[in-house]
N, CA and C atoms as a LAMMPS dump frame, in Angstrom:
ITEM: TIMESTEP
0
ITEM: NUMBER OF ATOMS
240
ITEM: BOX BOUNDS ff ff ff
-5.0000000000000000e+02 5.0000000000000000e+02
-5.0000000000000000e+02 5.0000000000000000e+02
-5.0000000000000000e+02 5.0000000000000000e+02
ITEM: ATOMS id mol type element x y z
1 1 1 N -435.045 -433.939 19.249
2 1 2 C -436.42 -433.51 19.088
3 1 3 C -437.119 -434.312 17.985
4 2 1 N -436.492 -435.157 17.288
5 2 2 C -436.387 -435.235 15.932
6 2 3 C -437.57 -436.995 16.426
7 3 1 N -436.657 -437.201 17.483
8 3 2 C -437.339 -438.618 17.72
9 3 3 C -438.868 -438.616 18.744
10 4 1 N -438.898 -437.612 19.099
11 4 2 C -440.119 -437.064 19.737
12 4 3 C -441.772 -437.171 18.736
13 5 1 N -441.078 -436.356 17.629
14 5 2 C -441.678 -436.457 16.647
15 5 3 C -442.12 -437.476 15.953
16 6 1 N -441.143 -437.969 15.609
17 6 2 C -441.052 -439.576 15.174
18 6 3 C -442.261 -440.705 16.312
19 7 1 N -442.21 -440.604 17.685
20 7 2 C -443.075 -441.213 18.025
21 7 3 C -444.029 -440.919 18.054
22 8 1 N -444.309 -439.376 18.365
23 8 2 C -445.834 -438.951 18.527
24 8 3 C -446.794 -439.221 17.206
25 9 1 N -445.614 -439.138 16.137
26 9 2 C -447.076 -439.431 15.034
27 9 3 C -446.566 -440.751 14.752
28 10 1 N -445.78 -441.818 15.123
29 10 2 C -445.805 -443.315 14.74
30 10 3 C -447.461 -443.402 16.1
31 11 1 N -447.426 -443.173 17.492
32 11 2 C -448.715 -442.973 18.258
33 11 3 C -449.964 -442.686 17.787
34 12 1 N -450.035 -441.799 17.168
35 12 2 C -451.383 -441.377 16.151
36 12 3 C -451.385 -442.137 15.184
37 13 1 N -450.672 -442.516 14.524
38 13 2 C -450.903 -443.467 13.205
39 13 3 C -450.841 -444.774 13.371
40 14 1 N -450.677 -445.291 14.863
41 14 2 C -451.076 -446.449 15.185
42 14 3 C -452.815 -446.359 15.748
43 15 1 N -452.957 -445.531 16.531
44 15 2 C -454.273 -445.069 16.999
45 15 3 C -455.663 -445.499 15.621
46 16 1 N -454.953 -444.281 14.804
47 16 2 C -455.59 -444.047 13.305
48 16 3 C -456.131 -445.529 12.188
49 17 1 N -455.175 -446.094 12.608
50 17 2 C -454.7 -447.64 11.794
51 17 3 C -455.601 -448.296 12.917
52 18 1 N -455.634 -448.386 13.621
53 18 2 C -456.906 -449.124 14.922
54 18 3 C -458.392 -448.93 14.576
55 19 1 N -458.531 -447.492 14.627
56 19 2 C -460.282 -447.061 13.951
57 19 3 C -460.22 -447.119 12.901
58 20 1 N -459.247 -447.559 11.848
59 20 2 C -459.618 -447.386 10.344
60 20 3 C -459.785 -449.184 10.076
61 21 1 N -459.123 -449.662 10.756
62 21 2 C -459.113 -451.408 10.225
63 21 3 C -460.185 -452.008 11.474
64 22 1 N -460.772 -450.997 12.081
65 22 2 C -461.723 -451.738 13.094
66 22 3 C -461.636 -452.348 14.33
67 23 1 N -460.111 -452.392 14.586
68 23 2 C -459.832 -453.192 15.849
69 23 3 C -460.139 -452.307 16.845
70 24 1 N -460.014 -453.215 18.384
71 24 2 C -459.86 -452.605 19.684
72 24 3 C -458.617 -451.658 19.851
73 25 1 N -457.819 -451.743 18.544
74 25 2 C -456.353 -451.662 19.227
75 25 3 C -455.552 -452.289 19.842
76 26 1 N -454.165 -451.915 20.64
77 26 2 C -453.468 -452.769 20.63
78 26 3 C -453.232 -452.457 22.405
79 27 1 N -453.563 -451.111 22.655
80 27 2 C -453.353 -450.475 23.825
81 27 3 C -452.59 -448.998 23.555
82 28 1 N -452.049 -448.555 24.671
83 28 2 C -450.971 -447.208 24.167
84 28 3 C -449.331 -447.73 23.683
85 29 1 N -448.828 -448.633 24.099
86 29 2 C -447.83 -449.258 23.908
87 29 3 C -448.014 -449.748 22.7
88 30 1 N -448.803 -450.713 22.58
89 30 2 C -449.264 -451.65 21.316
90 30 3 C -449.406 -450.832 19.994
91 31 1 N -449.807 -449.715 20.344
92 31 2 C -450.315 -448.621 19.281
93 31 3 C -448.965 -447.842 19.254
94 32 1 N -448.131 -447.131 19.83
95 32 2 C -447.159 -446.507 19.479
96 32 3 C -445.83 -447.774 18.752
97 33 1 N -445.886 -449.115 19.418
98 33 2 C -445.201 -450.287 18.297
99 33 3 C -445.737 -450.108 16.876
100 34 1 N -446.674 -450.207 16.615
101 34 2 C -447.64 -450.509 15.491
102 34 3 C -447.446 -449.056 14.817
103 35 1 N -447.243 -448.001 15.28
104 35 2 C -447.307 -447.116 14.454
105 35 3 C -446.039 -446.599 14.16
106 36 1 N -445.054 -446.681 15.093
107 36 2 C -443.548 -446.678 14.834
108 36 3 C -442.881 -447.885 13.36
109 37 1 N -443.267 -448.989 13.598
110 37 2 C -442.859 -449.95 12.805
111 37 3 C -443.892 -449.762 11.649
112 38 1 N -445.165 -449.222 11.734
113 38 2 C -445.671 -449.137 10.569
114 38 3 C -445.027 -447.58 9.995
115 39 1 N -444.739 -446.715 10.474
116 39 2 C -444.281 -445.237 9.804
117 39 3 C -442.51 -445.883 9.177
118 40 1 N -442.346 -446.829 9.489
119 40 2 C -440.545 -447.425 8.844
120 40 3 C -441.46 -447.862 7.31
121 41 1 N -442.55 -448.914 7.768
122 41 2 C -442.569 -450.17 6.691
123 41 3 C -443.372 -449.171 5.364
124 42 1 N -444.075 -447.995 6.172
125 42 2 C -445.182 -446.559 5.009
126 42 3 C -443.722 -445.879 4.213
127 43 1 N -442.583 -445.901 5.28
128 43 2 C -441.685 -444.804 4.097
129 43 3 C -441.104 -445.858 3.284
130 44 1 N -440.796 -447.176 3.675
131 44 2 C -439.989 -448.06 2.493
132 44 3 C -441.532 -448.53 1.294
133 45 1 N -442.894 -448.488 1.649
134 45 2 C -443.385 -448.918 0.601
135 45 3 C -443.608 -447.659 -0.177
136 46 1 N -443.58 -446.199 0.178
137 46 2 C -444.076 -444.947 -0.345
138 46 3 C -442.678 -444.819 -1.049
139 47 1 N -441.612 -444.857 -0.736
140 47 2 C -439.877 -445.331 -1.599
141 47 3 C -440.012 -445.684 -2.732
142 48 1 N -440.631 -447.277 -2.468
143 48 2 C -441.001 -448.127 -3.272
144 48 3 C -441.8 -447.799 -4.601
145 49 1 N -442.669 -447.163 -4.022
146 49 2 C -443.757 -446.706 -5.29
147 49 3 C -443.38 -445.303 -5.817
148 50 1 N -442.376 -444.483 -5.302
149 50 2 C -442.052 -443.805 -5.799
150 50 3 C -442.735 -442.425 -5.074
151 51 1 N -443.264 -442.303 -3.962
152 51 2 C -443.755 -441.375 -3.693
153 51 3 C -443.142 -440.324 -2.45
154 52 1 N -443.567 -439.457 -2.15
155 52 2 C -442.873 -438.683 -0.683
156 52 3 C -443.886 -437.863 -0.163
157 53 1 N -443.508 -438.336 0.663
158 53 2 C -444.705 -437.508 2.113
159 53 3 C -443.234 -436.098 2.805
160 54 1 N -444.332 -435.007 2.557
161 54 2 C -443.377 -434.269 2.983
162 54 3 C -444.281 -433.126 4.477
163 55 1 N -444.148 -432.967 5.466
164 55 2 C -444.464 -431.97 6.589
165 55 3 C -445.342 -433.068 7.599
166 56 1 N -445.826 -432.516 8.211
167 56 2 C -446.387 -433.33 9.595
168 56 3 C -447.4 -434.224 8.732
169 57 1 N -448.488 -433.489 8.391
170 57 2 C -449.399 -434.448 7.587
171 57 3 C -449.435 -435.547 6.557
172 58 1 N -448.159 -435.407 5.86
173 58 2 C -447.65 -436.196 4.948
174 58 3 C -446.976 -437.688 5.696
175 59 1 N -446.624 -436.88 6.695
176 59 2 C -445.857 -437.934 7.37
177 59 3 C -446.379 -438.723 7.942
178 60 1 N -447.843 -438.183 8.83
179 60 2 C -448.907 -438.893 9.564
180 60 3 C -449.335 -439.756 8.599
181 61 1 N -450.111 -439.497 7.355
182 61 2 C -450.31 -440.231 6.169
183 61 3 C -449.223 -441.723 5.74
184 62 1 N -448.519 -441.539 5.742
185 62 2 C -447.296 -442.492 4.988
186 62 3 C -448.1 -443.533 6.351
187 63 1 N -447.115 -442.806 7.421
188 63 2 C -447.24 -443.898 8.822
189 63 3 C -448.468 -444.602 8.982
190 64 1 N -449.287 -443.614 9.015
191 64 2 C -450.52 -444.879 8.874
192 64 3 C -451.142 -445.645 7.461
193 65 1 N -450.206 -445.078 7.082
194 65 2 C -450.276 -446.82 5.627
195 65 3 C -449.953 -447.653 6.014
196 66 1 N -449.01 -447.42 6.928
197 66 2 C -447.379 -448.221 7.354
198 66 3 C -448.501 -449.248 7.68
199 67 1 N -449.061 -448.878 9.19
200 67 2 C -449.433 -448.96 10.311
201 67 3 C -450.865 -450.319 9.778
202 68 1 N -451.874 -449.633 8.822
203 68 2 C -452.826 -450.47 8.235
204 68 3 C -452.147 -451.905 7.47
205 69 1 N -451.25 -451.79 6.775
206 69 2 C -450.22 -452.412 6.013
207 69 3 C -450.212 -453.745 7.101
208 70 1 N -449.159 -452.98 8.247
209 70 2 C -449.034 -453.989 9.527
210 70 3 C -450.093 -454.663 9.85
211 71 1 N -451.325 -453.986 10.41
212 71 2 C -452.471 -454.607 10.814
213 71 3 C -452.561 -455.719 10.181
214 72 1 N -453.227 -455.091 9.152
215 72 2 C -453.475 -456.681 7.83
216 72 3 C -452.341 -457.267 7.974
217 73 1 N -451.634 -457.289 7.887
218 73 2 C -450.4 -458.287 8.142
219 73 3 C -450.592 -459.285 9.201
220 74 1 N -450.869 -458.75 9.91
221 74 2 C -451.031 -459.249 11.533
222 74 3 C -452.214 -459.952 11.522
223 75 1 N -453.14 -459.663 10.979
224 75 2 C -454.321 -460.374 10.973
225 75 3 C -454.633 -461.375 10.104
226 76 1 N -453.584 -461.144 9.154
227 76 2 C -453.465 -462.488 8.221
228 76 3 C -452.992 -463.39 8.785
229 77 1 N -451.762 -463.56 9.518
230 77 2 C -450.999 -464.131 10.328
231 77 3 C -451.418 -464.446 11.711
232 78 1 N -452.401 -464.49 12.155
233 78 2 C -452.879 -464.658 12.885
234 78 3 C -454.087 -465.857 13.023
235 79 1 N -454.415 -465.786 11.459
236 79 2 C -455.632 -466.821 10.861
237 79 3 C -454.592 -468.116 10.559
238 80 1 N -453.574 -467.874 10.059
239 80 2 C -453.093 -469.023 9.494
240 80 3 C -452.357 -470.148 10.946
């Protein structure tokens, strides 16, 4: 159940990370990648800084740091 979870809000926090950085998005696929790999890269930088996201909302939060994090990433990398 655990991984259910895990995608539905890596899905929303890819979604979220789409209208917040302005893009079209990536699609539904594109957006559940983006928000899965961004909810990994939100808990190792929220680790990092010392912080913790704790219950659904916390978690949605982290992930779409993740998720914005990625974007810009992607869009840097994309120019060069």
């Amino acid at each position: 159940m655990h991984i259910f979870w895990f995608l539905l809000i890596g899905l929303a926090a890819g979604w979220l990370a789409g209208q917040i950085m302005k893009g079209g998005g990536f699609g539904l696929i594109g957006d559940l990648v983006v928000g899965v790999i961004g909810a990994l890269l939100g808990g190792f930088l929220f680790d990092l800084f010392g912080l913790h996201a704790t219950g659904l909302l916390g978690n949605l939060v982290m992930a779409t740091v993740g998720a914005i994090v990625l974007i810009a990433l992607l869009r840097v990398g994309k120019r060069a």
